[in-house]
Backbone as JSON, one array per atom type, in Angstrom:
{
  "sequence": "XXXXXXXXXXXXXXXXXXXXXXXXXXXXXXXXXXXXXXXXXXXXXXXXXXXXXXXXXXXXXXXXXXXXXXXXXXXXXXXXXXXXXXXXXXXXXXXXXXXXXXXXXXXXXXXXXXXXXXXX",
  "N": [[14.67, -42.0, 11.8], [15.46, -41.58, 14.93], [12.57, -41.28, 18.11], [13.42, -39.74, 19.84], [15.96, -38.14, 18.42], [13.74, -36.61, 17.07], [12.98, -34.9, 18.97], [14.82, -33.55, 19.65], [15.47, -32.16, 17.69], [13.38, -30.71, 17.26], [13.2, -28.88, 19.71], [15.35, -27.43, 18.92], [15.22, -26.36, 17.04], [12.25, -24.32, 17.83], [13.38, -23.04, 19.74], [14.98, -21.4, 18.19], [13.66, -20.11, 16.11], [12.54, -18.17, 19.07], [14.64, -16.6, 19.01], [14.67, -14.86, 16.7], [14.76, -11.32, 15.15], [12.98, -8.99, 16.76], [10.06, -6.26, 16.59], [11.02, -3.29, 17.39], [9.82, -1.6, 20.98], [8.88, 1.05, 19.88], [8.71, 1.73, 17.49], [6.93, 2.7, 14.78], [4.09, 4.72, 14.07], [3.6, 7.94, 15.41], [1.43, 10.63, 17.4], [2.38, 13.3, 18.46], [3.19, 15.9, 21.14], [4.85, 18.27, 21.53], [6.39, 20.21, 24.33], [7.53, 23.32, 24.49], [9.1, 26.61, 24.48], [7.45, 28.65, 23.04], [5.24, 27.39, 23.42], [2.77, 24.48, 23.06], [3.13, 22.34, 20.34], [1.78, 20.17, 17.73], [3.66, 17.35, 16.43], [3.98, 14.72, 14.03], [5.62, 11.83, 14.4], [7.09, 9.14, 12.63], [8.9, 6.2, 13.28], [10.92, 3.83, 12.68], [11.64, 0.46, 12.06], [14.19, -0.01, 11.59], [15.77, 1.7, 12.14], [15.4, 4.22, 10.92], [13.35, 6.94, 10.06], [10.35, 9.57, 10.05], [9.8, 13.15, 10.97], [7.31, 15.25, 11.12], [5.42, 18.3, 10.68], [4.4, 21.07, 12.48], [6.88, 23.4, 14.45], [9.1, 22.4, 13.14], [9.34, 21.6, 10.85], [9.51, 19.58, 7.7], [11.35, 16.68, 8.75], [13.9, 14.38, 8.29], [14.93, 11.31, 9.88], [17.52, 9.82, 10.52], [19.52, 7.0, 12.08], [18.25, 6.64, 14.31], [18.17, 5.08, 17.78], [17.54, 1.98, 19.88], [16.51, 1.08, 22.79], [15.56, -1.52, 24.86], [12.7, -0.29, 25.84], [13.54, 1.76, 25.9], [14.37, 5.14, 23.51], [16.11, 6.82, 21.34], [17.2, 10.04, 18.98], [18.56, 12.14, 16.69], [18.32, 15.76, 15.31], [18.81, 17.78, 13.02], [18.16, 21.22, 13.16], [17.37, 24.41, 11.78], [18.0, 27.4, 13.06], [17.78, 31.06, 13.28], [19.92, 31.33, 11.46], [21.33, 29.16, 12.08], [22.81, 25.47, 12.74], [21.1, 23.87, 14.21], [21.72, 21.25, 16.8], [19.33, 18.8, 18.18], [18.48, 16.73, 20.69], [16.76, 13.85, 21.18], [15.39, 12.16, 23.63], [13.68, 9.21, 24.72], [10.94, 7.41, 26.33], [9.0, 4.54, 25.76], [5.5, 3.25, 26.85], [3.56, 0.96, 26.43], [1.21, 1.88, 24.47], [1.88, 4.47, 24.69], [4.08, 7.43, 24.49], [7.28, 9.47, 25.82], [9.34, 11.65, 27.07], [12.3, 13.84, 26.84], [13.55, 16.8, 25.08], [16.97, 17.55, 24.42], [18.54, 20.45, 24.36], [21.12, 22.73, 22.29], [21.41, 24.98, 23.49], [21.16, 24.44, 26.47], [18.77, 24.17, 27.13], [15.97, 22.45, 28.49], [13.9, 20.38, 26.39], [10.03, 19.26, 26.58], [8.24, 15.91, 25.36], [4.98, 14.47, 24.6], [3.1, 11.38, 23.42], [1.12, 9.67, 21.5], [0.5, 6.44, 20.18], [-0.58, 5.79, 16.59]],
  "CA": [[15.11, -41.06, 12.8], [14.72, -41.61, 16.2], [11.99, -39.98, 18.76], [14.72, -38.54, 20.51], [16.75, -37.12, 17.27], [13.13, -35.58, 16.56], [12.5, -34.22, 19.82], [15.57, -32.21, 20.45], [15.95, -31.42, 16.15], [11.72, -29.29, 17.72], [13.47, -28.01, 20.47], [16.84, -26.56, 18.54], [13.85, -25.11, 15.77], [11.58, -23.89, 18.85], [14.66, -21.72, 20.06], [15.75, -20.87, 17.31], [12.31, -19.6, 16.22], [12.6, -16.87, 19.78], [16.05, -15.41, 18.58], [14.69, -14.0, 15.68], [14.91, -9.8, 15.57], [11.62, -8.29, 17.1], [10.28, -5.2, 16.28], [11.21, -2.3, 18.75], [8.43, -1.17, 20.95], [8.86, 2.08, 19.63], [8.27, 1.44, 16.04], [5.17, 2.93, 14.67], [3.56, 6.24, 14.33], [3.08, 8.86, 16.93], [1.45, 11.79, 17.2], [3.36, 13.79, 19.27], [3.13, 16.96, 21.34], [6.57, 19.06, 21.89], [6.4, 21.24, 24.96], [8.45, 24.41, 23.98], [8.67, 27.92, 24.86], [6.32, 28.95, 22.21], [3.77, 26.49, 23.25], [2.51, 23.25, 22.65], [3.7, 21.92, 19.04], [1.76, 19.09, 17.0], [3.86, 16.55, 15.4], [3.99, 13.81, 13.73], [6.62, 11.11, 14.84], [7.31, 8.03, 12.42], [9.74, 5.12, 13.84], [11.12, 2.0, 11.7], [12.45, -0.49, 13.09], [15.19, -0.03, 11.32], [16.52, 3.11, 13.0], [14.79, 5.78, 10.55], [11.71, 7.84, 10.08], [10.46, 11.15, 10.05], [9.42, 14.34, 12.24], [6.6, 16.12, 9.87], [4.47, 19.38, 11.4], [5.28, 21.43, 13.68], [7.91, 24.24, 14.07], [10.31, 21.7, 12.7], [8.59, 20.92, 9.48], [9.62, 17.95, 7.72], [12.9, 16.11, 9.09], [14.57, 12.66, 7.92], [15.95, 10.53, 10.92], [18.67, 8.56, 10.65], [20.43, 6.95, 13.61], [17.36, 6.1, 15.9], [18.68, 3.83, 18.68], [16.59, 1.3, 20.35], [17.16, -0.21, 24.23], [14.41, -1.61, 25.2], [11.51, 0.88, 25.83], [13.92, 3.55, 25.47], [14.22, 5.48, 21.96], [16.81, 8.43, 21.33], [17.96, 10.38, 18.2], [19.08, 13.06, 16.92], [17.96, 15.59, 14.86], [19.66, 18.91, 12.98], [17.44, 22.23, 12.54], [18.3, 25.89, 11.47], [16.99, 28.55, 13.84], [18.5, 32.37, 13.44], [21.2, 31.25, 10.34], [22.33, 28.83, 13.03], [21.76, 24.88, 12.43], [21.31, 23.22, 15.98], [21.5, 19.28, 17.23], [18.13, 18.27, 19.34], [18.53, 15.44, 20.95], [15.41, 13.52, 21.76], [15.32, 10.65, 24.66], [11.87, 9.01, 25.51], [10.36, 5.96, 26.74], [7.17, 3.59, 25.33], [5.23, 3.1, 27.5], [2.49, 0.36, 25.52], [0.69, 3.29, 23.02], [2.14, 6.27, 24.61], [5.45, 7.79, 24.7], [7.0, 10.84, 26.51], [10.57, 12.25, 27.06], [12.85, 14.89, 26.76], [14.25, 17.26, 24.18], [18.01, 18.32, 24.72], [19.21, 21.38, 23.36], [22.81, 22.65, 22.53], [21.49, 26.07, 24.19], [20.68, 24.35, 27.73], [17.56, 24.3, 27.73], [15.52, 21.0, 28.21], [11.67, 20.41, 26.21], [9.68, 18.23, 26.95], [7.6, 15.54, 24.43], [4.78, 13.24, 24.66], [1.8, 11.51, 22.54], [0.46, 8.04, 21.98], [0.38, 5.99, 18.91], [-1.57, 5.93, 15.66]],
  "C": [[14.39, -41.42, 14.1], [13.74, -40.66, 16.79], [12.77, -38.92, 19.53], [15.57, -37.92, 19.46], [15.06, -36.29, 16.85], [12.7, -34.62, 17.96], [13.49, -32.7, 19.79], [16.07, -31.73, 18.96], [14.5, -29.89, 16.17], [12.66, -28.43, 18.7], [14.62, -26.92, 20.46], [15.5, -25.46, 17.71], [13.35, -23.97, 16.95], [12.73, -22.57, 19.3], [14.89, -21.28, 19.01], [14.9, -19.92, 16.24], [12.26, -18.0, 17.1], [13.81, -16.24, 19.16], [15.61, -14.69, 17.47], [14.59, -12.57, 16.21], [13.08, -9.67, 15.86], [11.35, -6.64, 17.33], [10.02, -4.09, 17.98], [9.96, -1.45, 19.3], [8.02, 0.87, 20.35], [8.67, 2.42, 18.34], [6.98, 1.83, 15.54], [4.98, 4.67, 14.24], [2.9, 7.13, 15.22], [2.38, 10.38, 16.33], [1.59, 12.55, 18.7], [2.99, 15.67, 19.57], [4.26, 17.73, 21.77], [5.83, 19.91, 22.57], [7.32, 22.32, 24.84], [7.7, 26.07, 24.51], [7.76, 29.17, 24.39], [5.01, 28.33, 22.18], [3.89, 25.36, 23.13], [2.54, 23.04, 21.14], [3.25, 20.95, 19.05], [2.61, 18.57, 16.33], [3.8, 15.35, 14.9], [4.98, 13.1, 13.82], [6.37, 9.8, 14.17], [8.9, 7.5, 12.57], [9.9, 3.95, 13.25], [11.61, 1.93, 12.18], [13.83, -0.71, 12.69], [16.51, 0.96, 11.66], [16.24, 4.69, 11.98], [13.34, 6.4, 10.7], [11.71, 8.8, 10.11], [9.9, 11.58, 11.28], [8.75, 15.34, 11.0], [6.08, 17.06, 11.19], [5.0, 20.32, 12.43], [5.98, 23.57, 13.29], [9.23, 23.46, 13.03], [10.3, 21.23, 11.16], [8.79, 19.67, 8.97], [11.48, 17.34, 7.81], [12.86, 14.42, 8.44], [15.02, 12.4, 9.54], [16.68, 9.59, 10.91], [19.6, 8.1, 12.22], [19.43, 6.45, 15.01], [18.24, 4.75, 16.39], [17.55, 2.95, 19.58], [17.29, 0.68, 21.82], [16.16, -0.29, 24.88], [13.08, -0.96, 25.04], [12.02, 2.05, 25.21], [13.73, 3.68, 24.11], [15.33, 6.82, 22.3], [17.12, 9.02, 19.87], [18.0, 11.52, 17.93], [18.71, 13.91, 15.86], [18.53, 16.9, 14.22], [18.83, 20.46, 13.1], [18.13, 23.47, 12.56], [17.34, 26.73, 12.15], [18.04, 29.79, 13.57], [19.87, 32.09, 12.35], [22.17, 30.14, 10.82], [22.07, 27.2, 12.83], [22.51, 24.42, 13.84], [20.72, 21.75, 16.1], [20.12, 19.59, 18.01], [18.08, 17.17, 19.36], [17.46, 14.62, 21.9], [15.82, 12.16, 22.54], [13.81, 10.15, 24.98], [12.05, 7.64, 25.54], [8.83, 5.77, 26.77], [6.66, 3.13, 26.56], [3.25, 2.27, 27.19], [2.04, 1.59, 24.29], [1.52, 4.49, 23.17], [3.44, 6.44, 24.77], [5.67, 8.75, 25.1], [8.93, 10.59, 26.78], [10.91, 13.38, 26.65], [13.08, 15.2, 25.67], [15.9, 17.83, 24.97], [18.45, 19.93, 23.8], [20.42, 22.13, 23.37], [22.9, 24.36, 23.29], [21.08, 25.86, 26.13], [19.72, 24.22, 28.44], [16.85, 23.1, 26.91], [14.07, 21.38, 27.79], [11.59, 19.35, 26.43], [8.53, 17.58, 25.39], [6.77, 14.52, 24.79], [3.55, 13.08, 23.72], [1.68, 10.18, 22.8], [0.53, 7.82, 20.82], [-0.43, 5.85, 17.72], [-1.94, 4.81, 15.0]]
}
């Protein structure tokens, strides 16, 4: 084999090496503070890179997440709970920011919380 069939057989590898999947910076475990109208709320926030994890502590107790989305820094998903016989979407948006994270809560009554913590 030539030096030139081995140079550019390193430099197809070498690339081909960066394309692999890398894990989302949002991946990990948080511990997380929910701003809400009852106060400040501890929870616990785990993130796979695969788009699940949980939401332990809290008012919310323990949730599954399915559906996390990843774009870049961002992070969003979604999450169901039962308040008053009633069960209601919360839809969380945030952005990593190296350890720490911070964003919004949506809620299907209009009213925005807020969330942030740092990683574990």
């Amino acid at each position: 084999m030539s030096y030139r069939n081995i140079l550019v057989l390193s430099l197809i590898g070498i690339t081909l090496l960066g394309c692999g999947s890398s894990v989302p910076p949002a991946a990990g475990v948080w511990e997380v503070e929910l701003t809400t109208p009852q106060g400040a709320q501890q929870v616990s926030l785990t993130i796979v890179a695969d788009g699940s994890g949980t939401l332990a502590g809290g008012p919310l107790g323990g949730q599954t997440i399915n559906g996390i989305s990843f774009d870049g820094n961002n992070v969003s998903f979604d999450i169901s709970v039962a308040a008053q016989g009633q069960s209601l979407t919360l839809s969380f948006n945030g952005v990593v920011d190296g350890d720490s994270i911070e964003g919004e809560i949506d809620t299907p009554l209009g009213v925005s919380l807020s969330f942030s913590g740092s990683r574990q």
